[in-house]
KEKE-3310 file (N, C-alpha, C; in steps of 0.2 Angstrom, whole numbers, plus 5000, padded with zeros to 4 digits):
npx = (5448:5445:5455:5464:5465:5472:5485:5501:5511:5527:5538:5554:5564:5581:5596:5611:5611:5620:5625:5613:5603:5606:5601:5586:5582:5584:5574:5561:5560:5556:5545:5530:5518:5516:5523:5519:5527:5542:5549:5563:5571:5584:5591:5599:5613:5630:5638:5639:5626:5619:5626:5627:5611:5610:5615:5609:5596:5599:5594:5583:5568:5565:5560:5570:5574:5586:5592:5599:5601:5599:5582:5575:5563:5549:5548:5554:5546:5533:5539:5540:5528:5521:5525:5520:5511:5503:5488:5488:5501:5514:5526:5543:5556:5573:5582:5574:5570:5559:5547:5540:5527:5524:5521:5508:5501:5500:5494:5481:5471:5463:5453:5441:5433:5433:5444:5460:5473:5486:5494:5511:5519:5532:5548:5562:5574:5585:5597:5600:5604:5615:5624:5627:5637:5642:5636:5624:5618:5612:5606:5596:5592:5580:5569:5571:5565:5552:5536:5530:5517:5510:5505:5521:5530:5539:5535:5522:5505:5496:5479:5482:5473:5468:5481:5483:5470:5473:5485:5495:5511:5517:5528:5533:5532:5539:5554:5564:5558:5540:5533:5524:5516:5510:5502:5495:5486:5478:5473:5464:5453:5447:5446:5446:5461:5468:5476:5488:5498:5508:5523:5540:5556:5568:5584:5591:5601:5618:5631:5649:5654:5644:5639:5638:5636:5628:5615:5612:5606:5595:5588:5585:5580:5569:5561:5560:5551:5540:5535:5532:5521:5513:5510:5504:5493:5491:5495:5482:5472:5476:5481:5489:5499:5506:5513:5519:5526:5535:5546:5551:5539:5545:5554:5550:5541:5550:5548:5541:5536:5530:5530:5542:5551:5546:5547:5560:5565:5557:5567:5577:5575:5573:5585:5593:5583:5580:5591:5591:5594:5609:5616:5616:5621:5634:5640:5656:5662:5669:5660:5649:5646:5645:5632:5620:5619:5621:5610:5600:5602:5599:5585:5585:5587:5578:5568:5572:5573:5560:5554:5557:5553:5539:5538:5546:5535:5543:5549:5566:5579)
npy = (5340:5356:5364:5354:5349:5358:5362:5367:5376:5382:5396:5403:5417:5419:5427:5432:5423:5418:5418:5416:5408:5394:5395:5399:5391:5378:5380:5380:5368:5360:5364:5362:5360:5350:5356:5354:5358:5364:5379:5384:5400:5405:5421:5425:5422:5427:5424:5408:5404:5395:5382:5382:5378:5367:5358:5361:5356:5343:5326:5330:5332:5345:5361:5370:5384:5394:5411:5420:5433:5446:5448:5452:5453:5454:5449:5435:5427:5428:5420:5407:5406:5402:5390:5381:5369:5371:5375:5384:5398:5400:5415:5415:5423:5422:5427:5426:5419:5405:5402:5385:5383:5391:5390:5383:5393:5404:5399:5396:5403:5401:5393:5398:5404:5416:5424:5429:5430:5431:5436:5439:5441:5450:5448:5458:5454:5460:5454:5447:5460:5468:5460:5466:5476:5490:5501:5492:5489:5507:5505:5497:5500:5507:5500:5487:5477:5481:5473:5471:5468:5462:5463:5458:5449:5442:5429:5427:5421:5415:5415:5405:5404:5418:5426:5423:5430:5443:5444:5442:5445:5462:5464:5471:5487:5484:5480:5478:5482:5487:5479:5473:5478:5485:5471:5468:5479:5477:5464:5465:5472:5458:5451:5444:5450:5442:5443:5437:5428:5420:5420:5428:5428:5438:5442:5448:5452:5446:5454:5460:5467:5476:5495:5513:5518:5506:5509:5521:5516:5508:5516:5523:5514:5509:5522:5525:5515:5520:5530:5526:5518:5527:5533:5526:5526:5519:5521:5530:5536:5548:5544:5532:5539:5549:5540:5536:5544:5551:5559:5565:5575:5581:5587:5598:5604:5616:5624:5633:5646:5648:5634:5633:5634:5622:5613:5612:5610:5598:5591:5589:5583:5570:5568:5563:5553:5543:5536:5531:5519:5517:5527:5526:5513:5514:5524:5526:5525:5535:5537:5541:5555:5558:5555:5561:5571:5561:5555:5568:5569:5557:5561:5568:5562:5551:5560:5564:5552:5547:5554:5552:5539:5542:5550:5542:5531:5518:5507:5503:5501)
npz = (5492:5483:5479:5478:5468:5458:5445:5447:5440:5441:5440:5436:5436:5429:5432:5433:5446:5457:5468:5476:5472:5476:5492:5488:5479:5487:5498:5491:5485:5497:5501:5509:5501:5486:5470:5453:5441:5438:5431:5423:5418:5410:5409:5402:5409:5413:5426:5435:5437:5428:5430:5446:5446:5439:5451:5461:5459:5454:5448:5449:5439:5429:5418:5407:5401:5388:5387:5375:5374:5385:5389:5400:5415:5411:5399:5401:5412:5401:5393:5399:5403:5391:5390:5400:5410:5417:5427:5438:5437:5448:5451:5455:5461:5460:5472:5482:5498:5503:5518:5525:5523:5514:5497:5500:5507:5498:5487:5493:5491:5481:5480:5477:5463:5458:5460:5453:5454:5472:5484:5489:5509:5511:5519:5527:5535:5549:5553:5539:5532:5537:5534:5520:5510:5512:5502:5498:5509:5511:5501:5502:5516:5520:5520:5530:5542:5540:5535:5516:5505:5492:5475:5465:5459:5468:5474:5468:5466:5451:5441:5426:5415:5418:5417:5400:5397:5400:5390:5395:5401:5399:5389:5380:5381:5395:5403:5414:5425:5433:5423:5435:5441:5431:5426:5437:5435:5425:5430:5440:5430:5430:5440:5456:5467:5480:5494:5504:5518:5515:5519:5515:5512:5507:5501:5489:5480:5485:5485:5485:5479:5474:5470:5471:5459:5454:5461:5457:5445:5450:5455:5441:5432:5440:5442:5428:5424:5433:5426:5414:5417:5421:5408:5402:5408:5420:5431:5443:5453:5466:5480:5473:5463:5472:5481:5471:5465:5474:5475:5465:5467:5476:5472:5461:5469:5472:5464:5465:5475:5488:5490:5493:5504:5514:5505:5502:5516:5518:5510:5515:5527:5521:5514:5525:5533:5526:5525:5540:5545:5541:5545:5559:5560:5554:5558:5557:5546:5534:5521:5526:5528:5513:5511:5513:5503:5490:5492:5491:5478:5470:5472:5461:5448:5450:5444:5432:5425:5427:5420:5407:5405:5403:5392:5381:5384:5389:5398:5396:5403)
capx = (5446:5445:5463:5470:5466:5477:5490:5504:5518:5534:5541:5557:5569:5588:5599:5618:5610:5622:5625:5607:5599:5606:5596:5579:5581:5583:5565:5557:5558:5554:5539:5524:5513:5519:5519:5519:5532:5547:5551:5570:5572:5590:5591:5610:5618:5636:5640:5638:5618:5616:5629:5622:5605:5609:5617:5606:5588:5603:5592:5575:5563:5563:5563:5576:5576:5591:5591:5607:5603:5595:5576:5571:5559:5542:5549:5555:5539:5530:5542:5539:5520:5519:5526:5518:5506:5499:5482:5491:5505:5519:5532:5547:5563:5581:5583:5568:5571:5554:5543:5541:5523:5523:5516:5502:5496:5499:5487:5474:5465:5462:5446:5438:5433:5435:5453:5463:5480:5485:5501:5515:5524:5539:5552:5569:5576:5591:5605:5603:5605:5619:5630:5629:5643:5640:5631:5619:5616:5612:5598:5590:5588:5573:5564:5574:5562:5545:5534:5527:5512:5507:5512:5529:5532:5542:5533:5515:5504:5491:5476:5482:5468:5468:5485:5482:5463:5476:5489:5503:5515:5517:5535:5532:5534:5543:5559:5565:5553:5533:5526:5519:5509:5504:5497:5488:5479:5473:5469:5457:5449:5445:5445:5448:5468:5469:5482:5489:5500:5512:5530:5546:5563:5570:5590:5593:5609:5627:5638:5653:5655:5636:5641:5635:5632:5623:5608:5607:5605:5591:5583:5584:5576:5562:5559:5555:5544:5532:5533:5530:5514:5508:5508:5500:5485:5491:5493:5477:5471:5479:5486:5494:5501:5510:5517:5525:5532:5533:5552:5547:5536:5547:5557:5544:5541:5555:5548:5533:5538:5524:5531:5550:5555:5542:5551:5567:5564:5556:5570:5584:5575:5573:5592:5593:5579:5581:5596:5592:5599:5615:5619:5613:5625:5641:5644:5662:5662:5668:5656:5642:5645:5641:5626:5616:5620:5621:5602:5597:5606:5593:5579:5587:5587:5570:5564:5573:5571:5550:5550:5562:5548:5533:5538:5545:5531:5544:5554:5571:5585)
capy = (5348:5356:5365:5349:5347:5363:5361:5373:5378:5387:5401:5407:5420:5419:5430:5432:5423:5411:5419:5417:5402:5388:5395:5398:5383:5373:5383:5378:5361:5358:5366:5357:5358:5349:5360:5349:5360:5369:5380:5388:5403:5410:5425:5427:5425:5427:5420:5400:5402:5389:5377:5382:5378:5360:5354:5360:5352:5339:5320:5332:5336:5354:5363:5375:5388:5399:5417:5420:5438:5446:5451:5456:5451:5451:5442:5428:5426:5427:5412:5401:5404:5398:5382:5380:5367:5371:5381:5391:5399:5405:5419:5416:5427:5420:5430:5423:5411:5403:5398:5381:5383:5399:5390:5381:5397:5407:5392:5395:5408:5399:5387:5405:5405:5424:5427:5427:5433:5430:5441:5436:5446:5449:5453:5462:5454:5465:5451:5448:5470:5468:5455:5469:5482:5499:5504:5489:5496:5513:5504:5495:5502:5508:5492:5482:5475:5480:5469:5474:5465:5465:5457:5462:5445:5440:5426:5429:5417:5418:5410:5407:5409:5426:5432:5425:5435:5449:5444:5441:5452:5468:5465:5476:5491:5484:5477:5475:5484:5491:5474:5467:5485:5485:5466:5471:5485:5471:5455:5471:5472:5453:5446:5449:5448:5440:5446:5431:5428:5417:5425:5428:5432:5445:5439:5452:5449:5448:5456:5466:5474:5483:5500:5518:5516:5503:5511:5525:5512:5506:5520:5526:5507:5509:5529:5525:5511:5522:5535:5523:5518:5533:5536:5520:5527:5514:5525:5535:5539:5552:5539:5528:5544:5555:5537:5533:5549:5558:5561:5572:5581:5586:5594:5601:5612:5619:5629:5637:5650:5647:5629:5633:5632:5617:5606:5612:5606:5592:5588:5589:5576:5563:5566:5558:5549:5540:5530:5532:5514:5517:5532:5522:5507:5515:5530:5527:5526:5540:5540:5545:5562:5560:5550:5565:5574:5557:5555:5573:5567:5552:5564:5572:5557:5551:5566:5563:5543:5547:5560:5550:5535:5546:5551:5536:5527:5512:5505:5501:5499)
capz = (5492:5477:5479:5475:5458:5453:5444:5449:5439:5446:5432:5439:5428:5432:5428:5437:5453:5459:5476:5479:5470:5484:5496:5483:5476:5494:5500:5486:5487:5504:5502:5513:5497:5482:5463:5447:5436:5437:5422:5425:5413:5411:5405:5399:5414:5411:5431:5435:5437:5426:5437:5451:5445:5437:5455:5464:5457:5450:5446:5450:5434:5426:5411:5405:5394:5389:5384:5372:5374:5391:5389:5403:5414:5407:5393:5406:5412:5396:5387:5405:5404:5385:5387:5407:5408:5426:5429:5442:5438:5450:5448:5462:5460:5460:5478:5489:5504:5508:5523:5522:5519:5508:5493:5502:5507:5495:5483:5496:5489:5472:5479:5475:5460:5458:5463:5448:5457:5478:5483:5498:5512:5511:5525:5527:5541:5551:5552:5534:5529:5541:5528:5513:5508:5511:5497:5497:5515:5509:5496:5508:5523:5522:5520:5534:5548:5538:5530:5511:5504:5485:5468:5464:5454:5467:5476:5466:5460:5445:5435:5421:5409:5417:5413:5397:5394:5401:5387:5398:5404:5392:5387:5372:5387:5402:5402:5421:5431:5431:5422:5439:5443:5425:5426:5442:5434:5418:5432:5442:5429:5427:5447:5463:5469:5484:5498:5508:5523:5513:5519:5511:5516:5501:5501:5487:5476:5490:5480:5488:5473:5472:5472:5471:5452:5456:5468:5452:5438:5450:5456:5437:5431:5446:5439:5423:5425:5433:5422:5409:5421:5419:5401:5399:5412:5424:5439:5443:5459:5471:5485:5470:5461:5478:5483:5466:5463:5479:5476:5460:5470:5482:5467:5459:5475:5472:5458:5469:5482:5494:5493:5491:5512:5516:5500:5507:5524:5518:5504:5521:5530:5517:5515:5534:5535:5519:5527:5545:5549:5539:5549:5565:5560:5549:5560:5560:5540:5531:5516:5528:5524:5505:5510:5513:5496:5486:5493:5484:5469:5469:5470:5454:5445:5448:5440:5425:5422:5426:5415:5403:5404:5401:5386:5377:5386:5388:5405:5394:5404)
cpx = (5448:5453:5467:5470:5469:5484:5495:5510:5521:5537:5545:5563:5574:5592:5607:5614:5613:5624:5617:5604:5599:5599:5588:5576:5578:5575:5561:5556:5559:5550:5534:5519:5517:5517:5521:5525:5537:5551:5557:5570:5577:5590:5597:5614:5626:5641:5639:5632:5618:5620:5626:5613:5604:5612:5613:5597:5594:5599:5582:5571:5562:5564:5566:5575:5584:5589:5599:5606:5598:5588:5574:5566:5552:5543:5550:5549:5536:5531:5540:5531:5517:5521:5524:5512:5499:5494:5484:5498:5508:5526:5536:5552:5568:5582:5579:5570:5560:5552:5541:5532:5520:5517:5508:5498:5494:5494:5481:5468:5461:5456:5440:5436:5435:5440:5455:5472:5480:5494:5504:5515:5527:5545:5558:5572:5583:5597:5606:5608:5612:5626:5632:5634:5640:5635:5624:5615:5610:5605:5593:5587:5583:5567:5566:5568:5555:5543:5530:5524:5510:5509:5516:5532:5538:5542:5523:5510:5496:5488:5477:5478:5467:5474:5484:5476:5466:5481:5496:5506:5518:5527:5538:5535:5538:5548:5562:5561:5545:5530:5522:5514:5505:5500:5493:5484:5474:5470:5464:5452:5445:5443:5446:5456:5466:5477:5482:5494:5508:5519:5536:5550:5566:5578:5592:5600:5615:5628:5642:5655:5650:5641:5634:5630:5626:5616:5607:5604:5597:5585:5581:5580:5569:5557:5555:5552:5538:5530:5529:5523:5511:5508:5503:5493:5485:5493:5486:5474:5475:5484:5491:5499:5506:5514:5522:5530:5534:5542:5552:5545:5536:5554:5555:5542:5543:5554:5543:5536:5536:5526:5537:5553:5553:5544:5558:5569:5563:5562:5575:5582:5575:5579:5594:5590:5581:5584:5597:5596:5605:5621:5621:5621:5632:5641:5651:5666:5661:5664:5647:5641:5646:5633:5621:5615:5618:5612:5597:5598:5600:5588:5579:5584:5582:5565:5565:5573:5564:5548:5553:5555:5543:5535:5541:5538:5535:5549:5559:5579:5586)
cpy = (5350:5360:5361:5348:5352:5358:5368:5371:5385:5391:5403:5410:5420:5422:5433:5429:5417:5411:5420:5411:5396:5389:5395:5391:5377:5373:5381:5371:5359:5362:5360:5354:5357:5353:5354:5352:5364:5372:5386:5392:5410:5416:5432:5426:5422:5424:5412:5400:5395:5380:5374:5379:5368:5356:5357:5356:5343:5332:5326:5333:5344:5355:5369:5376:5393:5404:5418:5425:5440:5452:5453:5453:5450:5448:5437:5425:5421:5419:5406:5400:5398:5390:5378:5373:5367:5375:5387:5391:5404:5409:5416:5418:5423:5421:5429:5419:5411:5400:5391:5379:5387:5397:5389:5387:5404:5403:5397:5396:5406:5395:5393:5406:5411:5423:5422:5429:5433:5430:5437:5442:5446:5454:5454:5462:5457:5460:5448:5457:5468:5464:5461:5472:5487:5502:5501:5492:5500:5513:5501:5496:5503:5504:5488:5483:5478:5475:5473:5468:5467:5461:5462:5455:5441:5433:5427:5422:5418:5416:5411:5409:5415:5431:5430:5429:5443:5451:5446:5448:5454:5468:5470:5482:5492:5479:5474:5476:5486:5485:5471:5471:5485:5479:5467:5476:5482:5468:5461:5472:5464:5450:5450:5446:5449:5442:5441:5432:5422:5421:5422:5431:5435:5445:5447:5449:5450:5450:5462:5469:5479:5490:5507:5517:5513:5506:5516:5520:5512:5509:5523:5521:5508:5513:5530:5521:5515:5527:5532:5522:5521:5536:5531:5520:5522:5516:5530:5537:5543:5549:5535:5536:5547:5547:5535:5542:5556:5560:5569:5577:5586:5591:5599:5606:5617:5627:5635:5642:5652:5640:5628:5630:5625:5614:5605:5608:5598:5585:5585:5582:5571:5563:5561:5551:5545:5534:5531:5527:5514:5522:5532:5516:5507:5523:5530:5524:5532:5543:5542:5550:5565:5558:5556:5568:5568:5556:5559:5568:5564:5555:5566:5567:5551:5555:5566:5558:5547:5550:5556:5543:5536:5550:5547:5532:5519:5513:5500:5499:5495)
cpz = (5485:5475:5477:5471:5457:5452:5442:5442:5440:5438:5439:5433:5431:5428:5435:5443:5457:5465:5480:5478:5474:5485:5492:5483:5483:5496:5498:5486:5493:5507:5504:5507:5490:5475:5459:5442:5436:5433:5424:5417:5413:5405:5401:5405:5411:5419:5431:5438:5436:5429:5442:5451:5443:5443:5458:5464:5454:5448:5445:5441:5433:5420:5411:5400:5395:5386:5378:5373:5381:5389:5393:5407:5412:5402:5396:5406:5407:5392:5393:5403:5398:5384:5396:5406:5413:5425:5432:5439:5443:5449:5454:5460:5463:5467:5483:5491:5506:5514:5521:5518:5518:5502:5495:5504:5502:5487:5486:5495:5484:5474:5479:5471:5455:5459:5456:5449:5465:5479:5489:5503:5512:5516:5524:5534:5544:5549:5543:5531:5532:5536:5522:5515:5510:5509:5497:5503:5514:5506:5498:5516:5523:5524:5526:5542:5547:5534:5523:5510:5497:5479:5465:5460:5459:5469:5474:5463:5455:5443:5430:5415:5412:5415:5404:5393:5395:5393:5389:5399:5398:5393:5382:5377:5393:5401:5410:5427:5430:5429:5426:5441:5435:5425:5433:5439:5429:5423:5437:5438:5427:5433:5452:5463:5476:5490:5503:5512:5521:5512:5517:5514:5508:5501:5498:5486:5483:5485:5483:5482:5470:5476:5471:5464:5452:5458:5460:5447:5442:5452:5447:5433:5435:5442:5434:5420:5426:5431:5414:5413:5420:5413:5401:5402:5419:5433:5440:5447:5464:5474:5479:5466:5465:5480:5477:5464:5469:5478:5469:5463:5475:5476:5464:5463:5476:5467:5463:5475:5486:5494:5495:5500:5515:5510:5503:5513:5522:5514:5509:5523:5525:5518:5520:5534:5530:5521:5533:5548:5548:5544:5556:5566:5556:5550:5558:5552:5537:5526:5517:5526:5520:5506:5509:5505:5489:5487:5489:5480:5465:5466:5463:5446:5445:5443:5432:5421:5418:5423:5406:5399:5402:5395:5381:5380:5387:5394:5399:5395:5410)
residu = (UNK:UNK:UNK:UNK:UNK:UNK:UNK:UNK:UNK:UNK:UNK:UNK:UNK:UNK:UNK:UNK:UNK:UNK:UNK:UNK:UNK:UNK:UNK:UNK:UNK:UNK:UNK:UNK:UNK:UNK:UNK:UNK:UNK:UNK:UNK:UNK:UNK:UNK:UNK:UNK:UNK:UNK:UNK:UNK:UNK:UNK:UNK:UNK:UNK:UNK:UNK:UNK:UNK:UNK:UNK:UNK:UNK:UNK:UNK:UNK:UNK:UNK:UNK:UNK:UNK:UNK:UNK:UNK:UNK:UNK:UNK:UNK:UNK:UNK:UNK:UNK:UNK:UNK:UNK:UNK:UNK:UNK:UNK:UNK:UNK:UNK:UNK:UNK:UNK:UNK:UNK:UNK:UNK:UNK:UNK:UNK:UNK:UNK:UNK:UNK:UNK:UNK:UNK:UNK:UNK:UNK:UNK:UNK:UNK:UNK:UNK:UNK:UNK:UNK:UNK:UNK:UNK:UNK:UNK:UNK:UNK:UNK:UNK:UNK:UNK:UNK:UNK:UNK:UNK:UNK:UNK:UNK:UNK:UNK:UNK:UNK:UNK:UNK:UNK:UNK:UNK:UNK:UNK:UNK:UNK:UNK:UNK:UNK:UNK:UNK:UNK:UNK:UNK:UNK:UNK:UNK:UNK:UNK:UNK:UNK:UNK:UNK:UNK:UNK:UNK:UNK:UNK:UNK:UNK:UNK:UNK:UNK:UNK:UNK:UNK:UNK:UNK:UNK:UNK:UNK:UNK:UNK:UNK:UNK:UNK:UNK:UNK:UNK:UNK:UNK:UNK:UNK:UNK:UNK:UNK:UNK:UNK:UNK:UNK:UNK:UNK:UNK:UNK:UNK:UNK:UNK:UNK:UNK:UNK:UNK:UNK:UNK:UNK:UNK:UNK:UNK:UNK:UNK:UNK:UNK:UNK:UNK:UNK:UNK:UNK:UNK:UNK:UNK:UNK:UNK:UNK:UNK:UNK:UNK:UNK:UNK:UNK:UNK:UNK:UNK:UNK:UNK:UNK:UNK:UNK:UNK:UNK:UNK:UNK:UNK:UNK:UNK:UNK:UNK:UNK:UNK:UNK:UNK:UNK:UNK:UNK:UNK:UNK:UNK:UNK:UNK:UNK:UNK:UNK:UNK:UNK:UNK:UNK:UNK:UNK:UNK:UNK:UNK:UNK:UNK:UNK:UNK:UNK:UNK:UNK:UNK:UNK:UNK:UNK:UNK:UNK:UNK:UNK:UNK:UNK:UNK:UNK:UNK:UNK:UNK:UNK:UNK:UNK:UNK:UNK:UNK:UNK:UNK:UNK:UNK:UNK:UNK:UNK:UNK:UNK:UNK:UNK)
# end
């Protein structure tokens, strides 16, 4: 079959993942379909990643790069692709468990000619949510027990001659977030991207030390990615626009006096709803009753990243 001539290389970027990488690492090689390259690219971690990283592939073949200072991922990427030698490249994040045959189907799409990108799903199973602290809780609830679908860099894979006709991932603008909505809106205009059945389980960092700081850091990293997005033209239709910044939109209401009671309203329930499972499953935890306030706050601090990002035009922190 012609599927079988690819040659796949694996990019993956590490950075503090040593409470995650085991399990990656395990999924990965004991995948049904074999890949040809596996190019490790640390990007400063200051935990035993890179420990963790040479015991567990320990006699296996890979290359290793090291970052001495932390670039960020679209610079990961970029430095794995340049020295890759596979036709397809795949991204896989430090924090994915795979099915065992994710690659095989996330390949599939490539005996296509057209399809220059072929995305995963990715799931948020309860008894993992259930292991975090509090706070991590708090950041993921809302995703636990849906599947998302899309490239997000963390299970993606790509023809290479198309990311580079794109010119790789725009490092120049995106440091940890946005560069995989900005290489979707380049490989649209060059192929078709493919949406495959190839699932992921989404770990996300353990750490009983993630706290509140934390969830701003990330909501304010998220914020002005896509405000950087949108300088760059890379949000433009209605449905992508109200979903990337509907949190803006609900402060923004606030100025309108024919929208001021119906933002209101709307502002309260998110508060709730936002973390309905945490209030479901950490009733009998006191800091439920900041949760609601701390939820505004977010709202707050979306508006000032995205606005922060759209006019540097740059995702920098």
């Amino acid at each position: 079959m012609k599927i079988k001539s690819h040659q796949i290389s694996i990019i993956m970027p590490v950075h503090n993942g040593e409470s995650t990488l085991p399990k990656a690492l395990e999924s990965l090689l004991c995948q049904s379909r074999r890949f040809d390259e596996l190019i490790i690219v640390d990007d400063a971690s200051s935990d035993d990643s890179i420990i963790v990283v040479k015991e567990c592939l320990n006699e296996r073949d890979y290359k290793f790069i090291k970052n001495e200072r932390c670039h960020g991922l679209a610079a990961a990427y970029n430095r794995g692709i340049k020295i890759s030698k596979g036709d397809l490249i795949i991204t896989l994040h430090q924090d994915v468990v795979l099915e065992r045959d994710s690659l095989e189907r996330l390949i599939a799409p490539f005996s296509n000619d057209r399809v220059v990108a072929a995305s995963h799903v990715v799931v948020h199973p309860l008894d993992i949510w259930k292991k975090y602290n509090f706070w991590q809780k708090c950041f993921f609830s809302r995703l636990v027990g849906k599947n998302f679908s899309g490239i997000d860099g963390k299970f993606d894979a790509f023809r290479k001659s198309a990311l580079e006709k794109a010119g790789l991932f725009d490092e120049k603008h995106f440091r940890t977030a946005g560069e995989d909505s900005d290489m979707v809106c380049k490989l649209e205009r060059i192929g078709k991207i493919s949406e495959t059945q190839a699932e992921i389980i989404h770990l996300h960092k353990i750490d009983p030390r993630f706290s509140w700081k934390e969830i701003i850091r990330k909501q304010a990293q998220y914020s002005e990615a896509q405000g950087t997005l949108l300088r760059l033209g890379r949000l433009q239709n209605i449905k992508t626009l109200a979903k990337a910044f509907f949190r803006e939109i609900l402060i923004l209401a606030l100025l309108f006096s024919y929208l001021r009671i119906v933002s209101v309203v709307l502002i309260l329930l998110y508060s709730f709803l936002y973390t309905k499972l945490v209030y479901l499953n950490e009733y009998k935890n006191g800091r439920i009753l900041v949760l609601p306030f701390f939820n505004i706050f977010l709202l707050f601090v979306s508006i000032v990243y995205s606005t922060r990002g759209f006019i540097y035009g740059k995702q920098r922190i």
